[in-house]
PABAKE-874406 format. One record per residue (C-alpha): residue number from 1; residue in one letter; x, y, z. Coordinates in pm, whole numbers, plus 50000, padded with zeros to 5 digits. Layout:
REM PABAKE-874406
NUM,A,X,Y,Z $
...
END
This chain:
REM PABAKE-874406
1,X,35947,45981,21594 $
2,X,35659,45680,21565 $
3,X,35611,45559,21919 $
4,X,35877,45341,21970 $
5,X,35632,45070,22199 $
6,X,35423,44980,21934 $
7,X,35710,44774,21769 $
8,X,35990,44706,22026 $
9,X,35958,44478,22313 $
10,X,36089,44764,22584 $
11,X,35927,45091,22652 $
12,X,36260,45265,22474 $
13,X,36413,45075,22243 $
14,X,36779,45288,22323 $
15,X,36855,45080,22605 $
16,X,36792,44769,22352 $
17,X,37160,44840,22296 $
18,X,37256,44833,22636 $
19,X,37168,44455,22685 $
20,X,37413,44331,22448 $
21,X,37757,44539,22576 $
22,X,37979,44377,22762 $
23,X,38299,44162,22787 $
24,X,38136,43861,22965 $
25,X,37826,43686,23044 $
26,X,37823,43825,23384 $
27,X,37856,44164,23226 $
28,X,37585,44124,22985 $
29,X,37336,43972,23270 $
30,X,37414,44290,23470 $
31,X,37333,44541,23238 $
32,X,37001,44338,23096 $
33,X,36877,44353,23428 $
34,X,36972,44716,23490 $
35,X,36806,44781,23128 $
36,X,36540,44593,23208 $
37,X,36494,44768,23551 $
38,X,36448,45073,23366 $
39,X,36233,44978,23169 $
40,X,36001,44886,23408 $
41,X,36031,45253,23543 $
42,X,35986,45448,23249 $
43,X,35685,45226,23184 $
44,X,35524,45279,23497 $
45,X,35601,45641,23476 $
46,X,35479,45669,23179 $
47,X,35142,45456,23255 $
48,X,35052,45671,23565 $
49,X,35152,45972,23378 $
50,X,34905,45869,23054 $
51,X,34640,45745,23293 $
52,X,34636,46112,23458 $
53,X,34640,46265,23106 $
54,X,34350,46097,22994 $
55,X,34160,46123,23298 $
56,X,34182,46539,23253 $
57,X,33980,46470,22957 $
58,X,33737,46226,23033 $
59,X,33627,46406,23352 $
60,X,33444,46632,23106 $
61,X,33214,46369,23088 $
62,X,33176,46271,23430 $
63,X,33409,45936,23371 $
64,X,33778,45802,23508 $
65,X,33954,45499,23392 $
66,X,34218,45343,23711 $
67,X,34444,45151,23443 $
68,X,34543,45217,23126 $
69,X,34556,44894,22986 $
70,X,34269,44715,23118 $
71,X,34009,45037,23073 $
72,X,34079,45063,22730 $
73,X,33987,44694,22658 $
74,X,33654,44762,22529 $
75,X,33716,45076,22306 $
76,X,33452,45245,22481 $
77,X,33666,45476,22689 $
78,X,33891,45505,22402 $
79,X,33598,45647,22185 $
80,X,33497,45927,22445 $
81,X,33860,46023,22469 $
82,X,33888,46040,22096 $
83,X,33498,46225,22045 $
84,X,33642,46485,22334 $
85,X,33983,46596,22247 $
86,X,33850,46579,21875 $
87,X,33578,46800,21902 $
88,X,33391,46540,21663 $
89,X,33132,46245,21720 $
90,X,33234,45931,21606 $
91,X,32928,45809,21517 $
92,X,32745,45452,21676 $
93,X,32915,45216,21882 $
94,X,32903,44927,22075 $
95,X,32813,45127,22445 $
96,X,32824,44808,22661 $
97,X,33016,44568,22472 $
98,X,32973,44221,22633 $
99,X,33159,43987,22341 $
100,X,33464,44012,22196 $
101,X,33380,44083,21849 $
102,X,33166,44397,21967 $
103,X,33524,44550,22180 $
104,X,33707,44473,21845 $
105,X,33434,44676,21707 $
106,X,33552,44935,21890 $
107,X,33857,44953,21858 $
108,X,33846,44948,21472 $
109,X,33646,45238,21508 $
110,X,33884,45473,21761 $
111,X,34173,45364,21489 $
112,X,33986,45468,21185 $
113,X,33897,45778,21360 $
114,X,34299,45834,21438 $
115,X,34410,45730,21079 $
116,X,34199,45999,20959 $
117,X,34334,46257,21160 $
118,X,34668,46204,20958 $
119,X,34833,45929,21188 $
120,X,35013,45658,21030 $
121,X,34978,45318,21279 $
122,X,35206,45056,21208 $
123,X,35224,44692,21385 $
124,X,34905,44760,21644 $
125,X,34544,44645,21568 $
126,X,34204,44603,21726 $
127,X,34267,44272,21893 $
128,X,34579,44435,22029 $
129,X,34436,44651,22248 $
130,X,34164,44389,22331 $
131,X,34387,44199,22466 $
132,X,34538,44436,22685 $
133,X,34872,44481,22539 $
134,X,35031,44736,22764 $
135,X,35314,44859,22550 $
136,X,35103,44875,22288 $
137,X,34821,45107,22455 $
138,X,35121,45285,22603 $
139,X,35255,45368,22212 $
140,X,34888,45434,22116 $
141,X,34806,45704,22411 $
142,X,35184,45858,22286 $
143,X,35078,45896,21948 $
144,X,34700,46058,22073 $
145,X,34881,46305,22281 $
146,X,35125,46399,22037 $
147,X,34850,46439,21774 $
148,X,34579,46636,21952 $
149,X,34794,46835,22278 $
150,X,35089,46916,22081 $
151,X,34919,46916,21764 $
152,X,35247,46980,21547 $
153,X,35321,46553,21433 $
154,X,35464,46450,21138 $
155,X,35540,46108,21003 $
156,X,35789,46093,21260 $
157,X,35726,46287,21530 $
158,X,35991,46521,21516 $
159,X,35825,46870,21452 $
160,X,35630,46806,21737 $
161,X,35946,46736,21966 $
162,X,36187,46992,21807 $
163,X,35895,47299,21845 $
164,X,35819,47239,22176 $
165,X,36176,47192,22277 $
166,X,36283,47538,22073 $
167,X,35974,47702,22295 $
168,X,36090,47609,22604 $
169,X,36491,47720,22521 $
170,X,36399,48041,22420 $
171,X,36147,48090,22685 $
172,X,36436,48001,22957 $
173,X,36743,48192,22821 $
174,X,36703,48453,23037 $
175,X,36801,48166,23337 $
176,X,37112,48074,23177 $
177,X,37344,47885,23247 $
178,X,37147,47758,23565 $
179,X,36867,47658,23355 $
180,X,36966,47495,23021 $
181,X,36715,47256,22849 $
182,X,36865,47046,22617 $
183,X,36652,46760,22587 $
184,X,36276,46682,22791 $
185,X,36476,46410,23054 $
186,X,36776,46527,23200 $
187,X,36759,46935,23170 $
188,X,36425,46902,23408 $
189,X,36549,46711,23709 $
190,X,36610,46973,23975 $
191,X,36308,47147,23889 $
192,X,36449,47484,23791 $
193,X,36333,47405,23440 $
194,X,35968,47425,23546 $
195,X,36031,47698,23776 $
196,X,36188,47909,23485 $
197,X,35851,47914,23306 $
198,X,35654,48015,23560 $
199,X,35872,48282,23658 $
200,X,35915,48430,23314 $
201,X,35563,48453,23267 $
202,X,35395,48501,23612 $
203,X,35711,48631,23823 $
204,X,35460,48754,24066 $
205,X,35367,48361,24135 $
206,X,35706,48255,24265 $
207,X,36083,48425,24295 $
208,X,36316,48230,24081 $
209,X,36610,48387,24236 $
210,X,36589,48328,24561 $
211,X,36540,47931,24521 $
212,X,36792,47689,24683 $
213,X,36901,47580,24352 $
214,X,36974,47279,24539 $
215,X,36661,47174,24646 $
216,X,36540,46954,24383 $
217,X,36250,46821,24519 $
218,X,36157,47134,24668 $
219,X,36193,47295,24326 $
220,X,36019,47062,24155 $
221,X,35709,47055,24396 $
222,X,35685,47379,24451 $
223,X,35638,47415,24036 $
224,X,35383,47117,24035 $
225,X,35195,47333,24270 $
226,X,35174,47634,24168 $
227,X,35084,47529,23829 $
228,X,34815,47331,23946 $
229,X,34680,47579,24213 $
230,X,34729,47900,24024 $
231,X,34742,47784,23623 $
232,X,34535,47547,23597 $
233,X,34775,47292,23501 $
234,X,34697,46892,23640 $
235,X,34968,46700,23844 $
236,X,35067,46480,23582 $
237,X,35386,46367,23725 $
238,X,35476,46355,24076 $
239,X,35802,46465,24211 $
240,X,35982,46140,24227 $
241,X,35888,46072,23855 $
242,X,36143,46328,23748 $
243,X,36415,46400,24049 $
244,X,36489,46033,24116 $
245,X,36502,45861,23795 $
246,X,36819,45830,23668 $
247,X,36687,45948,23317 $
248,X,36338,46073,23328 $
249,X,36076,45926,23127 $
250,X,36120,46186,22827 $
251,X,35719,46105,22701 $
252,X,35617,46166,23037 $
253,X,35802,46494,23089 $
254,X,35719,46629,22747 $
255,X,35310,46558,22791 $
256,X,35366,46762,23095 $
257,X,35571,47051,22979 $
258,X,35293,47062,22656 $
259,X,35033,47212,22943 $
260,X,35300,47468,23022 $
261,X,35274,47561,22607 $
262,X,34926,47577,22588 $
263,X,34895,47780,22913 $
264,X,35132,48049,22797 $
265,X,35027,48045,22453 $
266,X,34879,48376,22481 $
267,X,35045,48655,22560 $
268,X,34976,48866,22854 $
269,X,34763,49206,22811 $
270,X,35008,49382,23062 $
271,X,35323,49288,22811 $
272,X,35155,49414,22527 $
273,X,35105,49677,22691 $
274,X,35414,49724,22852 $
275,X,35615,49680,22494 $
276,X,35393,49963,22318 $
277,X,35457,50222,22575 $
278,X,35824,50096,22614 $
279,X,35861,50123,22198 $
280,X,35704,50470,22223 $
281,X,35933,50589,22483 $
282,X,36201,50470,22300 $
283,X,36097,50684,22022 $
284,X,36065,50975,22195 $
285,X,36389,50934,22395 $
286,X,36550,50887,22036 $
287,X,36391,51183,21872 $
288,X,36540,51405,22215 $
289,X,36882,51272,22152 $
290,X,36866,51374,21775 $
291,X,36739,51752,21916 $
292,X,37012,51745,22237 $
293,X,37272,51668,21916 $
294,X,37202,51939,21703 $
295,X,37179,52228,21997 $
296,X,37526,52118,22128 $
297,X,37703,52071,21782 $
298,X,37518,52423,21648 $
299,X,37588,52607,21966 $
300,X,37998,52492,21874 $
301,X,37978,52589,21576 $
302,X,37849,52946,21672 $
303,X,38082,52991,21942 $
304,X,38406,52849,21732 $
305,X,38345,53074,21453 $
306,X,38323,53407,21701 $
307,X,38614,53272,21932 $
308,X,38829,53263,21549 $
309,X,38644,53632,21442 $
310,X,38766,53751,21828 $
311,X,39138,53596,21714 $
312,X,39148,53767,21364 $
313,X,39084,54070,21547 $
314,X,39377,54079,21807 $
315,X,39633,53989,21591 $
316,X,39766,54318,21487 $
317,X,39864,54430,21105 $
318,X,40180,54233,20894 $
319,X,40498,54446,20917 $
320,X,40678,54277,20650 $
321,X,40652,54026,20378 $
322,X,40731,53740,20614 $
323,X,40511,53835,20868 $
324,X,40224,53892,20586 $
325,X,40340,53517,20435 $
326,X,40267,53354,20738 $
327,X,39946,53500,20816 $
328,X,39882,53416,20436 $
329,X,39994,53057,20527 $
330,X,39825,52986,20908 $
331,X,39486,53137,20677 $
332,X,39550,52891,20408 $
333,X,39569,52549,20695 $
334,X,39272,52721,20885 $
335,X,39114,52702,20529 $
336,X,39196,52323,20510 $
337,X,39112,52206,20836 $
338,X,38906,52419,21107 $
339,X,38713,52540,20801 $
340,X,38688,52249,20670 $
341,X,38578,52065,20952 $
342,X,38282,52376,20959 $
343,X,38162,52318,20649 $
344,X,38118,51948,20719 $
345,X,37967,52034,21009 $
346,X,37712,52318,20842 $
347,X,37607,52065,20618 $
348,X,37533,51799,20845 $
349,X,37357,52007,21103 $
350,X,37067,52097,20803 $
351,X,37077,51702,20745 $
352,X,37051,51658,21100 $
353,X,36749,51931,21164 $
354,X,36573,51759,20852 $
355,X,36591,51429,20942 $
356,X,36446,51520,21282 $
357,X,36169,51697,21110 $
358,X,36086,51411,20896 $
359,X,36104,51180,21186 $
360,X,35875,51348,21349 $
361,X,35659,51354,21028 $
362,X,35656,51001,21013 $
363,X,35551,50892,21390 $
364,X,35286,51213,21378 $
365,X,35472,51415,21583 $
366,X,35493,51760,21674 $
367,X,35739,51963,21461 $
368,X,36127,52038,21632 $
369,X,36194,52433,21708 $
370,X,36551,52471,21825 $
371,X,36611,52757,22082 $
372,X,36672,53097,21971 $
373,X,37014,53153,21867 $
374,X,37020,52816,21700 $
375,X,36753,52842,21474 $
376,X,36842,52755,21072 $
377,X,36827,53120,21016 $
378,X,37039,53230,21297 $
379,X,37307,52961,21233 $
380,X,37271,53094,20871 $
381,X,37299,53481,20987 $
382,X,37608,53341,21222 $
383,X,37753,53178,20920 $
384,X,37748,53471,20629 $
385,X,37861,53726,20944 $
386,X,38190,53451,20990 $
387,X,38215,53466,20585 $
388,X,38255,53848,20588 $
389,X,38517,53807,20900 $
390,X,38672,53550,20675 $
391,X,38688,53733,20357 $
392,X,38787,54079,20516 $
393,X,39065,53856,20635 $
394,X,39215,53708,20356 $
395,X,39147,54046,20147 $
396,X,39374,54237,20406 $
397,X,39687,53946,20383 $
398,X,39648,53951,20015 $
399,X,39692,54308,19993 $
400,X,40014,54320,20182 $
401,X,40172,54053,19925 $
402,X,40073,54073,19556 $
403,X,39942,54205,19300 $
404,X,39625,54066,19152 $
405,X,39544,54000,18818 $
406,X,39209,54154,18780 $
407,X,39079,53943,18439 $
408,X,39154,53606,18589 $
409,X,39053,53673,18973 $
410,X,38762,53768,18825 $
411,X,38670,53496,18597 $
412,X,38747,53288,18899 $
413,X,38567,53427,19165 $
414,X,38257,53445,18930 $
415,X,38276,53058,18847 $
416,X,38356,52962,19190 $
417,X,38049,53228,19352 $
418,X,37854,53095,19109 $
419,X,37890,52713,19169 $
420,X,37900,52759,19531 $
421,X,37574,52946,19544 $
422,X,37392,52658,19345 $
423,X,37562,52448,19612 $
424,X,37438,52647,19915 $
425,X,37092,52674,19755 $
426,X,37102,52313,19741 $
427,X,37194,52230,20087 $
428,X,36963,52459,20247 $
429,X,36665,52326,20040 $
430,X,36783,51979,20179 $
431,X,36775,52119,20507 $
432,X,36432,52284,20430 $
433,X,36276,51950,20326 $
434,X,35915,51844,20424 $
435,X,35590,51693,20373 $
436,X,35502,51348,20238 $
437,X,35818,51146,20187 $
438,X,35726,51061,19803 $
439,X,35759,51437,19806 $
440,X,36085,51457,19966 $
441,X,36211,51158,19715 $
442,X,36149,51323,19447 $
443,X,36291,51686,19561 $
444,X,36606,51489,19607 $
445,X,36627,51290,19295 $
446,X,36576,51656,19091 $
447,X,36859,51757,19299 $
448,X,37096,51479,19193 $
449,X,36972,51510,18826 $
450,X,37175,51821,18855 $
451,X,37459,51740,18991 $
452,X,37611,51619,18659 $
453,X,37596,52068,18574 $
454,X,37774,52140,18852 $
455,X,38061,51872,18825 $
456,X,38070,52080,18436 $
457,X,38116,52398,18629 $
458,X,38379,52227,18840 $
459,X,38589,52149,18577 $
460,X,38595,52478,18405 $
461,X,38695,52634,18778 $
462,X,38976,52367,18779 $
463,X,39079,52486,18433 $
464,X,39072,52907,18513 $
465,X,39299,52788,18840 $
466,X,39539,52623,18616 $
467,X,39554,52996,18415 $
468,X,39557,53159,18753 $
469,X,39921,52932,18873 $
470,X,40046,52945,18506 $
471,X,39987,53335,18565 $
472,X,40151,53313,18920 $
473,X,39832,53439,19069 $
474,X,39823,53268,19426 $
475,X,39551,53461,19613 $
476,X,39193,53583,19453 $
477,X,39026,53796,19708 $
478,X,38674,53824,19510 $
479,X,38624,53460,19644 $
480,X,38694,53284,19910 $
481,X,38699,52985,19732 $
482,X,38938,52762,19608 $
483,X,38921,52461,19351 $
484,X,38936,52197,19689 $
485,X,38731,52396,19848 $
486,X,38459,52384,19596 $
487,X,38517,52014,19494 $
488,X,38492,51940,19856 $
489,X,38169,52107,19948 $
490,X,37997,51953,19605 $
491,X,38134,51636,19713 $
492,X,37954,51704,20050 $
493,X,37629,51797,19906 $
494,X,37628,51494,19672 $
495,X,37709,51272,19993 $
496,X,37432,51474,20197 $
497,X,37227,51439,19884 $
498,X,37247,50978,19867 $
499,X,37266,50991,20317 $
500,X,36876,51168,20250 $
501,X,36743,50965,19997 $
502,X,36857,50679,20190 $
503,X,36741,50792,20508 $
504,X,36396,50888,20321 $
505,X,36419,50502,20178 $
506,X,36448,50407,20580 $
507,X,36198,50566,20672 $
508,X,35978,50430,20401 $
509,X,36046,50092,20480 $
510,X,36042,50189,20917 $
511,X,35673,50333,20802 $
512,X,35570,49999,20650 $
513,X,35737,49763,20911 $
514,X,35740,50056,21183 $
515,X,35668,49732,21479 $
516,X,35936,49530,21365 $
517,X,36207,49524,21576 $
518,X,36546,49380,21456 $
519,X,36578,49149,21686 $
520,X,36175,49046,21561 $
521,X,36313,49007,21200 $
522,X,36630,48789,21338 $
523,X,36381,48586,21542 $
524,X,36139,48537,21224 $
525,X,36414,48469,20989 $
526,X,36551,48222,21242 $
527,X,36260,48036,21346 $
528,X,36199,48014,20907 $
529,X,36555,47882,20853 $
530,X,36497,47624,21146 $
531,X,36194,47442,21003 $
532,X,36255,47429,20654 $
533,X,36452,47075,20658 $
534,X,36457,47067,20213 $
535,X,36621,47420,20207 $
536,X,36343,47488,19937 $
537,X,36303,47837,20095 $
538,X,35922,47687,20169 $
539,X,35722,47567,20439 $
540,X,35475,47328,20385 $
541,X,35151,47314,20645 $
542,X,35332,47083,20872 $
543,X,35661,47284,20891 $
544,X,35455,47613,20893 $
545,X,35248,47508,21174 $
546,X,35537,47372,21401 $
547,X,35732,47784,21346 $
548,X,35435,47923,21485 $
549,X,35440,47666,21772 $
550,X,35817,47777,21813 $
551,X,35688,48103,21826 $
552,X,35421,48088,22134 $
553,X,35117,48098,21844 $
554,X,34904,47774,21823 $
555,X,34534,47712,21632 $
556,X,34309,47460,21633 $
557,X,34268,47228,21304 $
558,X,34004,47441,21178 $
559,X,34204,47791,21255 $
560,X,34507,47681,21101 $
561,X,34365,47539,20754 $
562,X,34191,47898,20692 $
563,X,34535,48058,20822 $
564,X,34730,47836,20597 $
565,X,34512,47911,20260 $
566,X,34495,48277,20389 $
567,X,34855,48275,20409 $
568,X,34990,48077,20097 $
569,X,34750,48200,19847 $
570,X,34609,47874,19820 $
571,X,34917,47718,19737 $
572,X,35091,47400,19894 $
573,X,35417,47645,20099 $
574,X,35469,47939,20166 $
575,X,35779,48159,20085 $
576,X,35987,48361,20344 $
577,X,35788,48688,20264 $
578,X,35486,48527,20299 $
579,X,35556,48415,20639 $
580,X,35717,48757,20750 $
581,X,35452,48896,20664 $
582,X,35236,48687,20837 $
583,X,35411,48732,21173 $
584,X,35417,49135,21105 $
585,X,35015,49120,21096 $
586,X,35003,48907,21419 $
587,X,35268,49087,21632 $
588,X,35219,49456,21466 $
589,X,35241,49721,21734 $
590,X,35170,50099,21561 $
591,X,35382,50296,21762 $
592,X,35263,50606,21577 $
593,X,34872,50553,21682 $
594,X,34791,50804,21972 $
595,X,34473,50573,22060 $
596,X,34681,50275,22077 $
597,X,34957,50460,22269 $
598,X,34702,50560,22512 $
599,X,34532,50234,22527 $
600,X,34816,50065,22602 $
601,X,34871,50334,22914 $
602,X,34539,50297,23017 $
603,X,34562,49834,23038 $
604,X,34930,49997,23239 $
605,X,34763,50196,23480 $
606,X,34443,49928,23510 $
607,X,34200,50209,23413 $
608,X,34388,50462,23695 $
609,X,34379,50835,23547 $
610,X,34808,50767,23637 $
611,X,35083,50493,23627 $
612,X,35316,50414,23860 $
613,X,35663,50248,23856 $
614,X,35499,49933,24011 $
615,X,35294,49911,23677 $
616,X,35550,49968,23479 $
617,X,35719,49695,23702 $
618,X,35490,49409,23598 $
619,X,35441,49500,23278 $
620,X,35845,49416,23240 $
621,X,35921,49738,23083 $
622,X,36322,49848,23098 $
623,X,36510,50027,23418 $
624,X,36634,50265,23077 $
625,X,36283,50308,22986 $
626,X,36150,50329,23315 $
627,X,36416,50628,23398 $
628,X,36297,50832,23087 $
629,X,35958,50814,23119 $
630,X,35981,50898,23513 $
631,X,36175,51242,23397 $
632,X,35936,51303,23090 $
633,X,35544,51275,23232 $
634,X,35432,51493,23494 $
635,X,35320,51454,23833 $
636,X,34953,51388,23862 $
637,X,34799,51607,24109 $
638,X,35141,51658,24261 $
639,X,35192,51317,24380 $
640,X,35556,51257,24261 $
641,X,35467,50857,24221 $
642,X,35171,50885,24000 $
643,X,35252,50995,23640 $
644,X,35008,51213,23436 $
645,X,35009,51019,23063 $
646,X,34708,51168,22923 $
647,X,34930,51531,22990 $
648,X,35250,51324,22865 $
649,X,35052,51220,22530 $
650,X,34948,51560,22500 $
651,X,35282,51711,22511 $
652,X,35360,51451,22209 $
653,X,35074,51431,21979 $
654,X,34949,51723,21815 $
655,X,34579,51766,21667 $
656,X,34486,51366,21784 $
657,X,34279,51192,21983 $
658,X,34542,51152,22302 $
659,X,34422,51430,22490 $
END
């Protein structure tokens, strides 16, 4: 929100409230002193903790002020902190002002300068700050830091507030519940807070879990200085400031956490890293469980059909009609339900071997051959040699109990042959897809254009079996085919025919986004919903600008107007696809790209000709990842700890640049 001092008499004008509760006078007296107590604190907080702020800047210039009220009198140290954390000269002024009209001078100047910058000042003026108002300068220094550190105001402050607060929660969920920020007073008193994002960035700099969570001035020191010593980031608060306050001065503690922002802005080269190689494993790992799934269900199918061939075989000849009916009858339910089950199976083993060959396609892969024995063509060979057993089978039952009638077995068989051979062709040109997917769509959609024929053929079969009961005929042996069986394998295809084009769709799409993660997407969509207060589906610059600080991703003025045009067309918002779009460009990892793949193991391994496990370590890479990549890449030069990626990339890349 506008700085509260620059129009209420207290530093925060909540505990205005305060002062007036109470049953009696005594009451009242007690809590305006208590109110006014804290006020007192917060303000000299929040004066030692501005004074150190601004004298990070000025030292640039060789310069210090010892008191923010009475340094500021004469606008000239007000001026070199504006000219320096604006990147811009503001023209003449009054150097060594000795009147009063010349430091009012000043001052007009530093607030024209701020006003310009998009800051609305209300109640404050030159003489103001002449005169040494303390609240007032207080308020002012506020609204500069929230302006140019934070760089994310709006008319009220919030953005700026709510961005840096949704940075820091999402930075520290991984401490929950001991760390929970909530607000920038309260969640930060024991230190942990600050500890949290050091730790989640730099573990290496201190060990968040083995803190006394109840040392809270330990905590909290031990953050100040390693953030000083080892980021870079100034003392602006000292311990007491936040661990012994009853409520922490919030503007104090949110100017300090802003260094944390800007420090981590970027993210680190070992992460990236880290996440490419951990995304390619997890590609690879994938595509191996797709291949481990089709050898074991294959080699089932194989051995179930010989184990029920092997079974046909023992059982010896029907004696009588009885005997004969209920082979007829246990052939009929192994029809409807082991046989079944195998045709379901047959087809979705080719949909299974395709879709690894097209995943493999897509990522640039080298092409899947299953082991011998489980090849298309041998599960094929395995298949007709079970359709012979099968048919031999039922022709021997069906001899031992009727009589056939030639005309209509015949017409039957034919139709049903017929139909199912279109329906095999089908599925094993399914199977046999390849090449470019906008091949492979099309291939499919042909297929489907036919399907309307074959539901004709369906029908007439449906209509022959109807002559076939009417004519008592129960068994046909020149098909092993019935009207289910038919209808269910075309229903089947047509299924296997929609799961491909969809997958083909998926893989369209995985192509285009192939870095986005889901949990990416979530974030994005999230982080969009979050900032767009009107619901108009739009961000405007100021509610665009906060998502990326909500995000880790801050630019200066200049950077973010040419990102902002770039982004919105040169409109006033942007949409939702806009900004997905956006973040896709600026968090895009290609896990396809062997040079990037091997770049990223090359920033792992810190120019080393191997990685280790202690890379992978500190590049924060998964115990799951970590585990498949140990049993995946060779040894390099037999040393069981050093893995070989070059030889790894080799073994996954075909005809690139990995080698």
């Amino acid at each position: 929100m506008t700085p509260s001092p620059m129009k209420t008499s207290s530093t925060h004008g909540s505990h205005d409230s305060l002062a007036t509760s109470g049953p009696s006078a005594a009451s009242r007296s007690s809590v305006q002193d208590t109110a006014k107590i804290m006020d007192k604190a917060w303000e000299d907080v929040q004066k030692k903790t501005f004074t150190k702020w601004v004298n990070t800047k000025l030292q640039m210039r060789g310069l210090a002020i010892n008191d923010i009220t009475t340094d500021l009198t004469d606008g000239v140290n007000l001026i070199q902190l504006l000219e320096i954390i604006g990147d811009e000269s503001l023209g003449k002024f009054n150097r060594v002002p000795k009147m009063r009209i010349q430091k009012i001078e000043n001052q007009n100047t530093a607030l024209a300068f701020i006003k310009r910058r998009g800051v609305n000042l209300t109640n404050i003026g030159a003489e103001d700050l002449t005169d040494g108002n303390e609240k007032l300068a207080l308020g002012l220094i506020w609204t500069i830091i929230l302006r140019f550190t934070i760089a994310d105001i709006s008319e009220e402050g919030l953005t700026a507030k709510e961005g840096l607060l949704l940075w820091c929660q999402r930075k520290t969920a991984p401490y929950n519940p001991e760390v929970q920020v909530k607000d920038f007073s309260f969640s930060w008193q024991d230190g942990l807070a600050f500890c949290a994002l050091i730790h989640r960035h730099r573990p290496d700099l201190l060990d968040f879990h083995a803190l006394n969570k109840a040392d809270k001035h330990g905590n909290m020191a031990l953050a100040f200085d390693v953030a000083a010593k080892h980021l870079g980031i100034p003392k602006l608060l000292d311990v007491e400031d936040v661990v012994d306050l009853p409520k922490p001065d919030e503007r104090s503690v949110m100017t300090y956490v802003a260094q944390y922002f800007h420090a981590f802005s970027q993210l680190d080269k070992f992460e990236v890293a880290g996440r490419r190689v951990a995304k390619f494993a997890e590609l690879m790992s994938s595509v191996f469980q797709m291949q481990n799934d089709y050898e074991r269900r294959a080699r089932a199918l194989v051995d179930g059909m010989a184990a029920q061939q092997a079974a046909w075989h023992a059982e010896p000849p029907a004696a009588a009609y009885v005997d004969a009916k209920q082979q007829s009858t246990a052939f009929n339910e192994y029809k409807s339900t082991i046989k079944r089950g195998w045709v379901a199976e047959k087809r979705d083993l080719d949909a299974l071997l395709g879709n690894i060959q097209t995943k493999l396609i897509t990522y640039h892969l080298k092409p899947y051959a299953p082991p011998k024995g489980l090849a298309p063509a041998d599960v094929d060979a395995a298949w007709q040699a079970h359709l012979t057993h099968e048919a031999s089978r039922k022709k021997a039952i069906n001899a031992q109990i009727k009589e056939i009638k030639e005309q209509l077995m015949v017409a039957f068989a034919k139709t049903a042959n017929d139909l199912q051979a279109h329906l095999n062709t089908m599925s094993a040109a399914l199977a046999g897809l390849n090449g470019e997917l906008d091949d492979q769509r099309a291939k499919v959609e042909a297929a489907q254009a036919d399907l309307p024929k074959h539901q004709a053929a369906l029908q007439d079969l449906k209509r022959i079996g109807r002559e076939c009961e009417a004519a008592n005929v129960e068994e046909n042996e020149y098909t092993i085919y019935a009207v289910e069986d038919v209808e269910f394998d075309l229903g089947l295809v047509a299924t296997a025919l929609t799961k491909k084009l969809q997958f083909i769709e998926n893989q369209s799409v995985a192509r285009q986004l192939t870095n986005l993660t889901p949990q990416q997407l979530e974030e994005f969509e999230t982080t969009f919903r979050h900032f767009d207060k009107d619901l108009s589906n739009t961000l405007n610059a100021i509610e665009f600008k906060a998502s990326l600080a909500g995000l880790g991703i801050a630019y200066t003025d200049a950077e973010f107007d040419q990102v902002f045009t770039q982004v919105s067309g040169g409109t006033a918002e942007i949409n939702f696809e806009q900004f997905v779009q956006y973040m896709r460009s600026v968090t895009e990892d290609k896990t396809s790209s062997p040079d990037q793949v091997l770049a990223a193991f090359q920033a792992l391994a810190n120019a080393k000709g191997h990685v280790t496990e202690a890379d992978m370590r500190v590049a924060h890479i998964t115990p799951e990842v970590m585990t498949y990549l140990r049993e995946a890449m060779p040894h390099a030069n037999g040393d069981k700890d050093a893995l070989d990626y070059r030889a790894f990339l080799a073994q996954c890349f075909e005809g690139t640049g990995a080698q």
